[in-house]
KEBATI-291907 format. One record per residue (C-alpha): residue in one letter; x, y, z. Coordinates in pm, whole numbers, m for minus. Each point is the difference from the previous one (the first is absolute). Layout:
N
rodren=A&X=X&Y=Y&Z=Z;
...
! end
This chain:
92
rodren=X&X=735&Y=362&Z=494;
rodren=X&X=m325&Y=m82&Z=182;
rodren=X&X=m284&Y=m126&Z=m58;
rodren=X&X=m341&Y=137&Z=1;
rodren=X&X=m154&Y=45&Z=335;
rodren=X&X=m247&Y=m294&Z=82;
rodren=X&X=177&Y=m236&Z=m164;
rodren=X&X=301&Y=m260&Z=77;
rodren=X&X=180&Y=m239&Z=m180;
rodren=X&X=341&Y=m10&Z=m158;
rodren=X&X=250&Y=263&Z=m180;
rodren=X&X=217&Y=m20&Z=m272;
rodren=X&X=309&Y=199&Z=164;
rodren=X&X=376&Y=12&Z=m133;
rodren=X&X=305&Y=m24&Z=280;
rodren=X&X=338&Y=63&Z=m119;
rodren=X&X=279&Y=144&Z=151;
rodren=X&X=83&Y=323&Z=m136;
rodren=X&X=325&Y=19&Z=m215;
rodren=X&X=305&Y=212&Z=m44;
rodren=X&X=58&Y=242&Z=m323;
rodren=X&X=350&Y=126&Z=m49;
rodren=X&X=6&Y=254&Z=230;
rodren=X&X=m78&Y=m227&Z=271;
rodren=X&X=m357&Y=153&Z=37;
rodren=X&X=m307&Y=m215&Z=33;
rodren=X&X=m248&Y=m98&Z=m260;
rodren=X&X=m328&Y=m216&Z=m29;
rodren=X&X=m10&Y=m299&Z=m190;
rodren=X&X=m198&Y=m30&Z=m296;
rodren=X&X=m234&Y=m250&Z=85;
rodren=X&X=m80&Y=235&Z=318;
rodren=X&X=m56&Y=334&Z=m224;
rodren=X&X=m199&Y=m142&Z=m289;
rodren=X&X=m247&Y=m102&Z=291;
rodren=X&X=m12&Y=327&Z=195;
rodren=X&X=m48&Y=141&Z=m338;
rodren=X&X=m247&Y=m247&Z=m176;
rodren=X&X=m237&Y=39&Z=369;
rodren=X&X=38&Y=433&Z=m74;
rodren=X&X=m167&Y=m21&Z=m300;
rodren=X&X=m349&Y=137&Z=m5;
rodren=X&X=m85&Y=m294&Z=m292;
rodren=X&X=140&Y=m284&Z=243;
rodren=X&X=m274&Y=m250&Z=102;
rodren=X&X=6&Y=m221&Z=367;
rodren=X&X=m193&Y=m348&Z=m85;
rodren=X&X=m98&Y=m181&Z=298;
rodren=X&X=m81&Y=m389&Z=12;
rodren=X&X=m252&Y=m137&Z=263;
rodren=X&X=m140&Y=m329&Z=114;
rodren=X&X=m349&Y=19&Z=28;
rodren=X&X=m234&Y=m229&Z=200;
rodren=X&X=m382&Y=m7&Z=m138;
rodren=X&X=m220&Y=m94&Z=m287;
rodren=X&X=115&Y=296&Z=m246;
rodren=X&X=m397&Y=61&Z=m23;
rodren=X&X=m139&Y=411&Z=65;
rodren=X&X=m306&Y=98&Z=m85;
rodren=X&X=m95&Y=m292&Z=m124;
rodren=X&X=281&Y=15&Z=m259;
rodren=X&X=223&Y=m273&Z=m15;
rodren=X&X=359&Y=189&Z=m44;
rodren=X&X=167&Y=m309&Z=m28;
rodren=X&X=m173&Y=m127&Z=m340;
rodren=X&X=87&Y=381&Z=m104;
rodren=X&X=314&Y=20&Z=108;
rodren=X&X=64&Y=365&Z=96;
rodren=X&X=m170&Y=336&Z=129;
rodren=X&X=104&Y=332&Z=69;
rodren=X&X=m81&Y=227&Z=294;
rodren=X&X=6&Y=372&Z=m81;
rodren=X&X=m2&Y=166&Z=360;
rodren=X&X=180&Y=280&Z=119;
rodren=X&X=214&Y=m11&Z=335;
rodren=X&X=183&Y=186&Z=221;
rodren=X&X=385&Y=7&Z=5;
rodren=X&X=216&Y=10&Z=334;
rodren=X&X=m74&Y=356&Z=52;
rodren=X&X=m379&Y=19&Z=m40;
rodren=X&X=m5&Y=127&Z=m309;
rodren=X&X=m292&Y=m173&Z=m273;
rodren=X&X=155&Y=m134&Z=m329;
rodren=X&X=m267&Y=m8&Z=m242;
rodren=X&X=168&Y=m213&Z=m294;
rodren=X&X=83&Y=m362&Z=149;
rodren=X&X=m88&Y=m280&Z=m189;
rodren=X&X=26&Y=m386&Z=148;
rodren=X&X=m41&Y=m304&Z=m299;
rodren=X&X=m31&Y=m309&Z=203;
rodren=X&X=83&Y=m317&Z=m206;
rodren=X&X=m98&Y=m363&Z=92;
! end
């Protein structure tokens, strides 16, 4: 899996070597499946942690004695295309 375009940091990935059934055929481990398969599900969420230099204050309002906001703004995936519902909470 990948993440979102723009931003960087570090994956949660499974590695294991594939093993044998019966018939001598190779199979993926379950560790390795219940990933592929938890990241294909259209309810699966990605949450991102981020180190953030500055006073937590915007428009003169001081997030940090809040403690959380949430930016509503559409983007554009890899291929250009506009998704309207995308929905960031940011939590101090």
């Amino acid at each position: 899996h990948r993440l979102d375009r723009g931003a960087s940091g570090c994956l949660v990935f499974a590695i294991a070597e594939n093993i044998k059934n019966d018939d001598g055929e190779k199979i993926p481990c379950r560790a390795t499946r219940a990933l592929v398969n938890s990241l294909k599900n259209s309810e699966a969420t990605k949450t991102y942690v981020a180190l953030c230099d500055g006073d937590g204050v915007w428009s003169d309002v001081d997030y940090t004695k809040k403690g959380w906001f949430t930016v509503d703004n559409p983007v554009n995936d890899e291929n250009g295309k506009r998704i309207e519902d995308c929905r960031t909470d940011i939590c101090f």
